[in-house]
N, C-alpha and C positions, 0 to 999 in steps of 0.2 A: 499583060496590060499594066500599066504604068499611073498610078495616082499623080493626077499634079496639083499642088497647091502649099501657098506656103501661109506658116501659122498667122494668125493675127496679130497684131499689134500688144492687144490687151491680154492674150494667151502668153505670148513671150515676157510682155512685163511680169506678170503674177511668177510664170517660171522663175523667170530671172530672180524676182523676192523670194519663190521658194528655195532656192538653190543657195540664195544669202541666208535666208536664216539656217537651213544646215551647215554653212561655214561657221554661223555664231554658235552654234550648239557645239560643233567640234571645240571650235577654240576656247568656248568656255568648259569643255571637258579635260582638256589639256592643260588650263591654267595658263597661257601663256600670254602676258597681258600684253608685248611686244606684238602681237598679231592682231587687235585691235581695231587697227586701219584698215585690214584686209575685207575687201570687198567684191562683188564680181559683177562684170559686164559684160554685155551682149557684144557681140561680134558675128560679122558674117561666116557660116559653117565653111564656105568654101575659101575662105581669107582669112581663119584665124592666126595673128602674130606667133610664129613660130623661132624665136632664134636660132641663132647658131648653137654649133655644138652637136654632143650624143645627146641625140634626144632617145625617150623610150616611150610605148603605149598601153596603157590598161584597158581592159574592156571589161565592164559587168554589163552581162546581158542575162535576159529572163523572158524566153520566149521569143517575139520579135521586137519588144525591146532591148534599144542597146544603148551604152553610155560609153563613149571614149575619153580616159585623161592621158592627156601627154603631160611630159615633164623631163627636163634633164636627167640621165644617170643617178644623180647626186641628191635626188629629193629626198631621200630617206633621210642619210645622212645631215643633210642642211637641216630639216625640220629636226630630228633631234637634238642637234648639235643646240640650236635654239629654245628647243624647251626643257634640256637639262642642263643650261648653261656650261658647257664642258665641249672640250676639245673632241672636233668633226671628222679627226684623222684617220684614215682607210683599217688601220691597223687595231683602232679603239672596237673592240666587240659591243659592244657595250652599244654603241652608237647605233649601230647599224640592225642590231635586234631591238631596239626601241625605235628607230626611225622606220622600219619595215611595216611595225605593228600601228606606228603614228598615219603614216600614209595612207593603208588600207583601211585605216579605220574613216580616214578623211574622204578616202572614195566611196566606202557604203552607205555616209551619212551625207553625201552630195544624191547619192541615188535616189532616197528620201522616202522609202518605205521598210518597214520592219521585213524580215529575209533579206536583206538583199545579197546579190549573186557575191560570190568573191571575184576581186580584179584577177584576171590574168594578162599577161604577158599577150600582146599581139603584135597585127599590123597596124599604120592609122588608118582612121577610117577612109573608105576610097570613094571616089567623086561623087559615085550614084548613093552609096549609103546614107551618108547625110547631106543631102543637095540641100539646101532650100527650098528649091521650087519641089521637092517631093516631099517637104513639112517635116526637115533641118535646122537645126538651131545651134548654134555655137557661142560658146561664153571664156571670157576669160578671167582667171582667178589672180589678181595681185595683192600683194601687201605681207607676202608669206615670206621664205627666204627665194625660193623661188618660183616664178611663175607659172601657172597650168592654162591648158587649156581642156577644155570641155566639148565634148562635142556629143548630142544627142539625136535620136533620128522618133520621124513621126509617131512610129508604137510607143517610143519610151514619154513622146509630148502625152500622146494619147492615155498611157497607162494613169499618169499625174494628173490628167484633167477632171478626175470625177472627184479628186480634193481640191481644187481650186476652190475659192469661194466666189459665190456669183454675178460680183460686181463687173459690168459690159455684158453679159449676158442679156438677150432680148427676154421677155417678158410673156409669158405664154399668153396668145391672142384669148380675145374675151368676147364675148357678144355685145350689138352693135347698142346695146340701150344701155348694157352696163357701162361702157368704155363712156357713152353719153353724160352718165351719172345726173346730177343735179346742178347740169353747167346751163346758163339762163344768159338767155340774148333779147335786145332789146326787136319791140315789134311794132310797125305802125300800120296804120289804117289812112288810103290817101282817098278824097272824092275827086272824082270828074267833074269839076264845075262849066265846062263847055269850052268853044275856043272864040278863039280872037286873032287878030292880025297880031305879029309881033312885035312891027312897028308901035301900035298902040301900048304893048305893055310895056315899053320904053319913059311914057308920057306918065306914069302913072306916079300918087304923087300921096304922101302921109296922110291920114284923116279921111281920103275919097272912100268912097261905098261902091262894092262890086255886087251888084245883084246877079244873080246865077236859076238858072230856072233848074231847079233838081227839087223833088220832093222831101218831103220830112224825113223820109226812111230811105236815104239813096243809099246805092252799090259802091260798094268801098273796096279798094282793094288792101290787101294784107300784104306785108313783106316787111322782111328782116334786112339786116346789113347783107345778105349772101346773095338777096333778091327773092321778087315777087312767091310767095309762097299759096296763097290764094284768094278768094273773093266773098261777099257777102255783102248783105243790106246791113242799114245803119237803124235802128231803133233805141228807143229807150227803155231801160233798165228800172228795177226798184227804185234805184237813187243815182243810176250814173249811165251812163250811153253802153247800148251793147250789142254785138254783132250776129249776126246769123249767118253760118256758112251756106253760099250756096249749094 
């Protein structure tokens, strides 16, 4: 059987800010203040910009969560090359044991929880893994030397959703007098003073006197702006007119 459905809107945002601020914690772990600008966006899981080139893929998974980075060959390389100011050449050991250890550290902290899996070497992910419609998300990381792509499938949205904070989250239902609270509408009380041709109330005119045959204590009806709510006689009160339901 097959789940379908893709994240929401306000799920994907929060991700997406989660997944930014572990880029800022990386890079302010590394010191490298030339990474700065580096940011990340959302992209369609099944259309994320891929360049040209050897490209390669990391997978941290943990259960049926999974997280895919792609990246060029060369990311190791380039991101040290960058944050130890020093020459990126194949041949610099140097480079390539500190860009190894820069990367990976960049993938555990995009994961975003304490364990997380080490990257290995894969495939990319394939159609059905992180579809969207089966609650797929893919992001893309710029501003670094060069750029990644991200790809996360539903378990791994799921695993991050219990640290979300719960801003667009509906609001656990309440009972119908609480929700009511102390919200106050206005109410009137109308009498039936009898009828008349319409034509006649056309003629009518400032100052006239409409005599109406209804007793001292007529039947009044009750209603709000929503409409008629109920009925009752019209009496007088201590000091002021008051109604008695029927």
């Amino acid at each position: 059987m097959e789940r379908i459905g893709w994240q929401g809107a306000t799920r994907t945002r929060l991700l997406k800010e989660r997944l930014g601020q572990g880029l800022a914690h990386w890079r302010e772990g590394w010191g490298v203040e030339q990474w700065r600008q580096a940011g990340v966006e959302v992209e369609c899981a099944e259309q994320c910009s891929r360049p040209a080139g050897e490209r390669q893929c990391w997978l941290l998974e943990s259960g049926d969560a999974a997280m895919w980075v792609e990246g060029p060959a060369s990311i190791g390389p380039a991101l040290a090359s960058h944050a130890l100011r020093v020459d990126g050449s194949p041949a610099n050991a140097l480079v390539h044991g500190v860009g190894k250890r820069c990367f990976f550290d960049l993938c555990s902290t995009l994961w975003g929880k304490d364990g997380a899996p080490s990257p290995v070497r894969s495939a990319p992910p394939g159609e059905r893994e992180a579809a969207s419609r089966h609650g797929g998300l893919g992001f893309r990381i710029a501003g670094i030397p060069e750029n990644l792509t991200i790809t996360v499938n539903r378990a791994w949205c799921q695993l991050h959703a219990s640290t979300l904070p719960n801003e667009g989250r509906p609001s656990a239902m309440v009972e119908r007098r609480v929700a009511l609270g102390s919200t106050r509408i206005a109410i009137t009380a109308a009498i039936e003073l009898g009828e008349i041709q319409l034509l006649d109330s056309l003629e009518w005119k400032v100052g006239e006197i409409l005599l109406a045959d209804v007793p001292h204590d007529p039947k009044v009806i009750l209603a709000t702006p929503a409409g008629r709510i109920a009925k009752g006689s019209l009496c007088r009160g201590r000091s002021t007119r008051a109604v008695v339901l029927d």
